[in-house]
N, C-alpha and C positions, 0 to 999 in steps of 0.2 A: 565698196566691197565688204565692211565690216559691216553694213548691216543688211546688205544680200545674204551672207551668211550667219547673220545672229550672232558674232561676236561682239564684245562688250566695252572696246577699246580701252582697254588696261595697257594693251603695248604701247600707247602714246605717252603713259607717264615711266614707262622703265628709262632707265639709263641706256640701253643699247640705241632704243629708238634714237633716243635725242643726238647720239654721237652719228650713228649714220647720219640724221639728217643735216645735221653739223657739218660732216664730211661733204655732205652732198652738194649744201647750200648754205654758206656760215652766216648767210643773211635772214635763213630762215628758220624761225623760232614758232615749235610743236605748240597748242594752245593744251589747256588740261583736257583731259578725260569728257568732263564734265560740263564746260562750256559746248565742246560738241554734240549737242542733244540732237535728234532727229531733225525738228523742225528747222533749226536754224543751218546746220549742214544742209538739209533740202535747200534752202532759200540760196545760201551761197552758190551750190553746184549750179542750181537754175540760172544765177546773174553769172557766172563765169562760162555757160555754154555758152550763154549769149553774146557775151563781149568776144567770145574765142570765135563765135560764129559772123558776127560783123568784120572782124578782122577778114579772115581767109574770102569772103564775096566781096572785099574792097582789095583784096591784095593783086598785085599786076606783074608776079612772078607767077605765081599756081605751086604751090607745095602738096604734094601728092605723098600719103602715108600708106604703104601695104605693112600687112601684120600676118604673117603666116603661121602663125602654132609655135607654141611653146616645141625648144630645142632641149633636150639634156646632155649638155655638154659631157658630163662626166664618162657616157656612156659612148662616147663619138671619137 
């Protein structure tokens, strides 16, 4: 998403970041700014579809995701 959009990832090194994802997962720890350059984030996303993609054609449940449009709560 950040570089669909041409943002510059500076949010990865603020303190909010870190604390939500702290919140979120206290096992997982934000890498800098800087490490995530283009090339090597392409290279990760690419082996992570892939292992997410092996998974779900070996799986013998069937997990089925729908995503229908962003909600605004606020206004509901």
């Amino acid at each position: 998403m950040d570089f669909a959009c041409g943002w510059t990832l500076q949010w990865v090194n603020k303190s909010e970041a870190k604390e939500l994802f702290e919140f979120l997962n206290s096992f997982l720890k934000l890498p800098d700014r800087r490490s995530l350059d283009r090339e090597n984030l392409k290279d990760t996303i690419f082996e992570r579809n892939k292992t997410i993609e092996i998974a779900l054609k070996e799986d013998q449940i069937s997990v089925t995701f729908t995503f229908d449009g962003w909600t605004n709560v606020r206004n509901e």
